[in-house]
N, C-alpha and C positions, 0 to 999 in steps of 0.2 A: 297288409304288411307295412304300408307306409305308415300309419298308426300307431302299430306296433313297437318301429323304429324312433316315431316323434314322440312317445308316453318315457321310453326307454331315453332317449337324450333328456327329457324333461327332468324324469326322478332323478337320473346322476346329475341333472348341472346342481336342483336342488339339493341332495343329497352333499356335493364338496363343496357347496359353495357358507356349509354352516360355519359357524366360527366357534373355535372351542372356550370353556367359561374360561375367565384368567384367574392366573391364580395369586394370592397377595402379593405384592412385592414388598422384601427385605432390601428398609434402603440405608440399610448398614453394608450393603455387597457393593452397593452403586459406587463407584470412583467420581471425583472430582476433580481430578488433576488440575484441569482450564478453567478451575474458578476462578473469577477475578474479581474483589471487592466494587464495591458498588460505586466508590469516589475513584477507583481506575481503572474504570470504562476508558475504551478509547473512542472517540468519534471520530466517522469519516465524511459529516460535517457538521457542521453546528449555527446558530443564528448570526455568531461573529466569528469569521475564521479565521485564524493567525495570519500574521503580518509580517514581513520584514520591516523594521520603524522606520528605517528613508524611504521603503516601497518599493516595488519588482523591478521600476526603471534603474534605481541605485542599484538594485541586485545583479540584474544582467552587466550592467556597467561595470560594476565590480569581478565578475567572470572573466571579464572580456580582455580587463585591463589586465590582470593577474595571473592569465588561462596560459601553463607555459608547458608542453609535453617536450621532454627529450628523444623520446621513441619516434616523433615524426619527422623529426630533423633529418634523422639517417637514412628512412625508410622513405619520403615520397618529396615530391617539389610541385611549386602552387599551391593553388589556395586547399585549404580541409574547413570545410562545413558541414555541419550538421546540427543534432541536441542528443544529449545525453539526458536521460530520465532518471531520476531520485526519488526515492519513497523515504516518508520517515516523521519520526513523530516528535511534535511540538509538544513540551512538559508545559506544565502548568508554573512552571519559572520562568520558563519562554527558550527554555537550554534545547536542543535535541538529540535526539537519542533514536537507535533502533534505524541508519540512514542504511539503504540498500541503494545501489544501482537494478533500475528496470531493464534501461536499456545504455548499450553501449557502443563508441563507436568503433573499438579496437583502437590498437597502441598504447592502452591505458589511459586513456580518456574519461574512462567515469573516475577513475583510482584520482586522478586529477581535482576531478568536479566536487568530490567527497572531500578530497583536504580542503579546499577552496570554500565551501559551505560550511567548516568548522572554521574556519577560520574568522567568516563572516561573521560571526556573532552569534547574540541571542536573538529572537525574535520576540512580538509581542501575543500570548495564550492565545489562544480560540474562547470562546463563550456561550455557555448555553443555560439558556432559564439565570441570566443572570449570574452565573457561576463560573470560575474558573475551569476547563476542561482541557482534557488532552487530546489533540486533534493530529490523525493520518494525514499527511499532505504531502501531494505527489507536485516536484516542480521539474520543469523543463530544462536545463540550462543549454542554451546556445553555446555552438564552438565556431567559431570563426579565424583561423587560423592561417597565415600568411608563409607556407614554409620557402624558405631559399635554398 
């Protein structure tokens, strides 16, 4: 009986386990919506990553000096610390484009950090093989905030 049983699991596993022929594919049906030409690739790093030209110490600096929420004023006393997270992509001009908040600290803190980042300027490309590229780059900014 047990036999029986083990012949009978054996033929069905073989039995489903076949694969049906495929049949041509028409790649006239196939969509390409997310095609992205080949020079705007975005990379999420590269051999040379983009820069701020004074470099992240000016940049934090520059946060820090300029970092001015009115929503905290009202709402808490003492100091507000934390970082606000940024995504966003460095063009091949060195412009950027595409900035999200990842994270945030409430009170409008990253709405803050986003004007602050445009306002900073341009930046200098990322590079890869040699070539100008456009580079993901995710930056922290500190908030360091004194409310009275």
């Amino acid at each position: 009986m047990k036999k029986i049983v083990l012949i009978l699991m054996l033929v069905s596993h073989i039995g489903f386990s076949q694969e049906k022929p495929k049949e041509d594919i028409n790649f006239e049906d196939i969509s390409c919506e997310s095609y992205v030409p080949i020079g705007d690739l975005i990379y999420t790093t590269a051999e040379v990553l983009p820069e701020y030209p004074k470099g992240l110490d000016k940049l934090n600096e520059f946060f820090k000096e300029n970092f001015k929420n009115f929503n905290l004023k009202s709402s808490l006393k003492g100091r507000f610390k934390g970082r606000v997270i940024l995504q966003f992509i460095v063009e091949k001009d060195g412009s950027l484009s595409d900035i999200k908040v990842l994270r945030d600290l409430g009170y409008e803190t990253g709405k803050e950090a986003v004007r602050l980042l445009k306002l900073a300027g341009k930046w200098n490309a990322g590079l890869q093989n040699g070539e100008i590229v456009r580079v993901r780059y995710i930056l922290p900014v500190p908030v360091d905030i004194e409310v009275k």
